[in-house]
GUNUTOR-596516 format. One record per residue: x, y, z of N, C-alpha, C in turn. Coordinates in pm, whole numbers, plus 32768, in hexadecimal, padded with zeros to 4 digits. Each point is the difference from the previous one (the first is absolute). Example, Ala and Ser with C-alpha at 12.3 -4.5 7.8 and 13.67 -1.06 7.14 Angstrom:
! residues 2
85277DC7830C7FA780778000805A80788000 7FDD80697FB88052807780067FB3806D8049 
! end
This chain:
! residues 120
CCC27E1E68AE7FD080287F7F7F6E80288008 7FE880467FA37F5280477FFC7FE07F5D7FB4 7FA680127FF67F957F877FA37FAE80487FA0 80127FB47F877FCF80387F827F667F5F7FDA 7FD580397FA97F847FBD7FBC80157FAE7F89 7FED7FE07FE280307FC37F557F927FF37FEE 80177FE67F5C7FAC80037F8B7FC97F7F8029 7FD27FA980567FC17F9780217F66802B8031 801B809F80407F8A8001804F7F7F7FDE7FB7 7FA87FC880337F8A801F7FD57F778051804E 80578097802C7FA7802480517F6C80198025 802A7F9C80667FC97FD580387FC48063809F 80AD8048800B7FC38064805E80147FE780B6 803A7F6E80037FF37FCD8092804B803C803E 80AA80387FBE80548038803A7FE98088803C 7FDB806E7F9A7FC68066803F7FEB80168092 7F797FBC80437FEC802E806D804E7FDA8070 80567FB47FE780577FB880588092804D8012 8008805E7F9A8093804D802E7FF5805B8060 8038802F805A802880398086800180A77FC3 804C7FFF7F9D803C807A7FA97F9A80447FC5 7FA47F8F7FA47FB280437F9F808280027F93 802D7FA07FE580817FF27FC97FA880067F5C 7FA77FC080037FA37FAB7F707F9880327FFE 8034801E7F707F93803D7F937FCE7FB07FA1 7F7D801E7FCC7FB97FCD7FA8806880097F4C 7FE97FE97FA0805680017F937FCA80627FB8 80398082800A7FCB807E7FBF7FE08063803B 80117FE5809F7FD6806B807D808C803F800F 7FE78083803580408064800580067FCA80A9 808B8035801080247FE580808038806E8070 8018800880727FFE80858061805A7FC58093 808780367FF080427FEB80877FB77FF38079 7FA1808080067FB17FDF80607F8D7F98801D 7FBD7FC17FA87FB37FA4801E80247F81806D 7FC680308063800A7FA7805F806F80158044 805B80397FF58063803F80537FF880758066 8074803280497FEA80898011802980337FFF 804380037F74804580647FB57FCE80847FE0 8022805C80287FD180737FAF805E80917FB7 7FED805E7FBF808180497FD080437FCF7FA9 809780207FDE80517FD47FB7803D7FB1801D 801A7F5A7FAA802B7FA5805B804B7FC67F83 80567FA6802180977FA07FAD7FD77F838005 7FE07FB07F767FDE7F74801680787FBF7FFC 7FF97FAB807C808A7FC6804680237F8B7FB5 7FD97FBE7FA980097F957F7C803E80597FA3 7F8C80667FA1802A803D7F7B806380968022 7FEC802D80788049806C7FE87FA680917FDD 7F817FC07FF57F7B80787FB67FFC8077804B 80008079800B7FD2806280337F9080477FBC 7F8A801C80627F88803B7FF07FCC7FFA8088 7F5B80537FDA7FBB800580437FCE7F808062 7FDF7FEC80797FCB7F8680097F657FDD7FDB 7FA980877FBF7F797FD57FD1800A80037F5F 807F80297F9C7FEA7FEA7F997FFF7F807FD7 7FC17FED7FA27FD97F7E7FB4806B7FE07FA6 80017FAD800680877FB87FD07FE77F917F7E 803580047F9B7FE87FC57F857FF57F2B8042 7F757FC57FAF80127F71802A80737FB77FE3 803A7FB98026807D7FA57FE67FBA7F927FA8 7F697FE77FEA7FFC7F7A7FA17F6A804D7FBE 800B7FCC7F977F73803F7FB97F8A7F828006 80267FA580057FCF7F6580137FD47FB8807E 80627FF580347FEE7FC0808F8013804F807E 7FE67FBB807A800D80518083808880097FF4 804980798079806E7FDB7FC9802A805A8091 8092802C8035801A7FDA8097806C809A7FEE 7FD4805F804780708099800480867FBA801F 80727FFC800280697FCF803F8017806A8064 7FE980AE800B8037801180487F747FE1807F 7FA37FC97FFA7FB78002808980227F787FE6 801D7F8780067FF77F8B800B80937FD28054 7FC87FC9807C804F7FF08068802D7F3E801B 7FBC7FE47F9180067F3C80537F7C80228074 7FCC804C80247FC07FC08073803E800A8065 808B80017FF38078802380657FBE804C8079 800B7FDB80677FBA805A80A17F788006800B 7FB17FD77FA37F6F7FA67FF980037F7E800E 801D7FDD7FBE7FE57F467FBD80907FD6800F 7FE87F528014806D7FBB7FA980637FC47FA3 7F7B801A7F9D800980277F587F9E803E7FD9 803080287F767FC3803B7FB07F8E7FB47FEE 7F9C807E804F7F7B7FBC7FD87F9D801D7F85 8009801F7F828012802B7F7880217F5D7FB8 80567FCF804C80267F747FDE7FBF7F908017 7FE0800480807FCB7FAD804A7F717FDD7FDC 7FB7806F7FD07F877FDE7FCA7FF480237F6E 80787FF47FB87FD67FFB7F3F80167F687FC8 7F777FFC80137FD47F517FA1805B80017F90 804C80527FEB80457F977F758085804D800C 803E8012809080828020803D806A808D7F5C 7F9E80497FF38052808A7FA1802E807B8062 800C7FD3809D803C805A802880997FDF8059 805E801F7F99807B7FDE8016802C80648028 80977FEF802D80678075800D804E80297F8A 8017805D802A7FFE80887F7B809A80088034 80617F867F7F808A80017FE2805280B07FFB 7FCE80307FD8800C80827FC98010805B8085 7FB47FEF8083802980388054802A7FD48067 80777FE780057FFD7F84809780138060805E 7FCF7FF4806B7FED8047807D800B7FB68075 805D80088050800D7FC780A47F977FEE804E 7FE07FD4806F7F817FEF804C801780A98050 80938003804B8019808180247FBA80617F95 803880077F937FA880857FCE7F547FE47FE4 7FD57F9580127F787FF07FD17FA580328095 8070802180517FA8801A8071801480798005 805180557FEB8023806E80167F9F802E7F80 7FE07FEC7F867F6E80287FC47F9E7FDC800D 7FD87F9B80747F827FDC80677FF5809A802F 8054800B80598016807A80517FF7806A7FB8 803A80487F8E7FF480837FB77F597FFC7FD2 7FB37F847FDB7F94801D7FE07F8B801B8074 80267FD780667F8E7FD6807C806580538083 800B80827FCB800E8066805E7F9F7FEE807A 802B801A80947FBB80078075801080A38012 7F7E80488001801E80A0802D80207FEE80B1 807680577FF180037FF680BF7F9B80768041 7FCD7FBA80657F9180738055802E808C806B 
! end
């Protein structure tokens, strides 16, 4: 499953720098496939199904709190052991997101679609 935020946060902000993805956004930030990826062109978010650009900006998912893209949010999966988003929110609002359950198999295989290797 992706991991979602709840209305608990009190961002705070710790999660942010700790995602692999650039999965997390601030609450009201416009968001971009490509950030931190290396994505570029026209690309399919492997969660929602989205097609666009990978530098258009993308409407925030929370107007309030930080809050987590599902389609860049991997678990940490082929980084970490867990979700590290979790691991450091003092008042534990970063759960899994019922709504998308996702295999570890596919959470790696969108590790991989985001963190393209160009071959030389």
């Amino acid at each position: 499953m992706a991991i979602r935020i709840t209305d608990e946060c009190i961002n705070c902000g710790a999660c942010e720098p700790e995602c692999p993805n650039n999965a997390i956004y601030e609450g009201g930030a416009e968001w971009k496939f490509s950030d931190g990826t290396s994505l570029k062109g026209m690309v399919t978010g492997m969660s929602t199904n989205v097609e666009t650009d990978a530098d258009t900006e993308q409407e925030p998912l929370d107007m309030d709190v930080y809050y987590i893209a599902p389609d860049k949010c991997t678990e940490c999966k082929g980084f970490h052991e867990e979700p590290q988003c979790a691991a450091v929110c003092p008042v534990d609002c970063c759960v899994d997101d019922e709504d998308l359950p996702e295999t570890e198999e596919f959470l790696l295989k969108k590790k991989d679609s985001l963190h393209l290797i160009d071959a030389l």
